[in-house]
N, C-alpha and C positions, 0 to 999 in steps of 0.2 A: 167751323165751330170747334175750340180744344174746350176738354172740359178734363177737371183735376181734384183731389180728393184734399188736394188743402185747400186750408182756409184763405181770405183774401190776404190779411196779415201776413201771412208768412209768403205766398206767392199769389200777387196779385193781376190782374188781366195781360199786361205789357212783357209781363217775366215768365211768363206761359206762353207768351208766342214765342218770345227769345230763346225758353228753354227746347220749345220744341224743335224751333230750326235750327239749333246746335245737335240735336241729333244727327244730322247730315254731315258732320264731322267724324262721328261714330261710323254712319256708312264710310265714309270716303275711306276710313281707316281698315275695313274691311277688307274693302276692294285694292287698299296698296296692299294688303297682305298677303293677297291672292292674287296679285295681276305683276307687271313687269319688275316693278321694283322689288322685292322680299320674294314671290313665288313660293310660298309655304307648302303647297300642296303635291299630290298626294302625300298622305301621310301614312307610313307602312309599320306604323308601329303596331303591336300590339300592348305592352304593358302598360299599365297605368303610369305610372314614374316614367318611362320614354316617352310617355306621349304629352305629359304636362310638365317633362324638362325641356323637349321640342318646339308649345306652344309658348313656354317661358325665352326659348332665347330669339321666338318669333317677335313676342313683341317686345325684348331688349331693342332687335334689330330697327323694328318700327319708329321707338321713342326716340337711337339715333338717328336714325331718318327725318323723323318731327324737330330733330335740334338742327339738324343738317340741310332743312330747307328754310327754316329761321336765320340761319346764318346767312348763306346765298341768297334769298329773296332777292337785296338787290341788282342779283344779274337774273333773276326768274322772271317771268312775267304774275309776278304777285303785288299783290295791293299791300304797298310796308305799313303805310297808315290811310287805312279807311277811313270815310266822313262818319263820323257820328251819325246816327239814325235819329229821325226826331220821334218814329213812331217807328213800332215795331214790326210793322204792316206792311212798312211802306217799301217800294221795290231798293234794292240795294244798290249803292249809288259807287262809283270807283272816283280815288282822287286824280287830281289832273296830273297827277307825276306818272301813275298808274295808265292812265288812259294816254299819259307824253310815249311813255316804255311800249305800250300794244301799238301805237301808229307808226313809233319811227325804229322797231325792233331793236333799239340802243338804248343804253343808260345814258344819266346825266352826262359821264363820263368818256360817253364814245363808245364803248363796249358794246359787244354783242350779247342782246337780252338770248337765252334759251330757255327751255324745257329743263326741268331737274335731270330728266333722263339722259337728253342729247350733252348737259353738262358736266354728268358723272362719266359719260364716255368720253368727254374731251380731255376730262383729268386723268382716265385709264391711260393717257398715251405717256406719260410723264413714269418714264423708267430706270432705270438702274443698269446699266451694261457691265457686266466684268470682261476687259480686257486681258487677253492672253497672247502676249506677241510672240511673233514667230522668234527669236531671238531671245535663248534662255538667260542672260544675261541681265535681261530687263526684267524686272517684277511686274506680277500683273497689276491691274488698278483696276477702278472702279470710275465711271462715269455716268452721270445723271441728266437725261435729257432739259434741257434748258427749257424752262415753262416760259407760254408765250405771257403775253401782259393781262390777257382774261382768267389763266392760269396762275399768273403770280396775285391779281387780284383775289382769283376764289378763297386760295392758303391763306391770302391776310384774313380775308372774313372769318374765316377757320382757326386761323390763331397758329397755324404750321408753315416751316420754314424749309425750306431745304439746306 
């Protein structure tokens, strides 16, 4: 039983269950704020101003992260487009692209589905070497590890090039 201090006009039985289980989005944002991804804590500030510019660029961090798994979903194991609910009640349903992605741990495309976590550590490998040859004669340079094909996928999704 939810019960709600508006009226039915303004938010009526269906939009009160909706509203409430969107709350779990609230948690879930919590806990990236405080678990693997961001790790905000502890917090050793004392001043007011250190401590809610601290909390301010905690959840900068988060709402890149909220653009940053919208972008990638299709290599996550996330539902891109969920079935419509007929009722608000009713248990949550995953589409079949969603449920294709969790059984055969690939995308449409071949790809390897992962974790956001195991993906942002696959993209960490993708670096930058400044070469310094023995031979002063030659200039140093710069080389960029070659991204594999899940790698040059991710940056399309991202909108970044190398």
């Amino acid at each position: 039983m939810l019960r709600t201090s508006l009226d039915s006009p303004r938010l009526d039985a269906a939009e009160t269950v909706r509203s409430y289980k969107r709350l779990a989005q609230v948690e879930r944002a919590f806990r990236v704020l405080k678990g693997l991804e961001l790790e905000i804590r502890p917090i050793h500030h004392r001043l007011a101003d250190r401590v809610r510019a601290h909390v301010l660029l905690c959840l900068l961090a988060y709402y890149v992260e909220w653009h940053l798994r919208r972008a990638l979903a299709p290599l996550l194991f996330t539902d891109e487009r969920p079935p419509q609910q007929s009722s608000p009640v009713a248990p949550a349903q995953r589409s079949a692209s969603a449920q294709a992605k969790a059984r055969t741990k690939r995308t449409a495309g071949g790809l390897t589905v992962q974790s956001f976590h195991d993906l942002l550590q696959d993209l960490a490998t993708i670096v930058k070497n400044r070469i310094q040859p023995a031979l002063k004669s030659v200039a140093p340079f710069d080389i960029v590890t070659r991204p594999t094909p899940l790698q040059k996928h991710a940056l399309q999704l991202l909108g970044l090039t190398l």
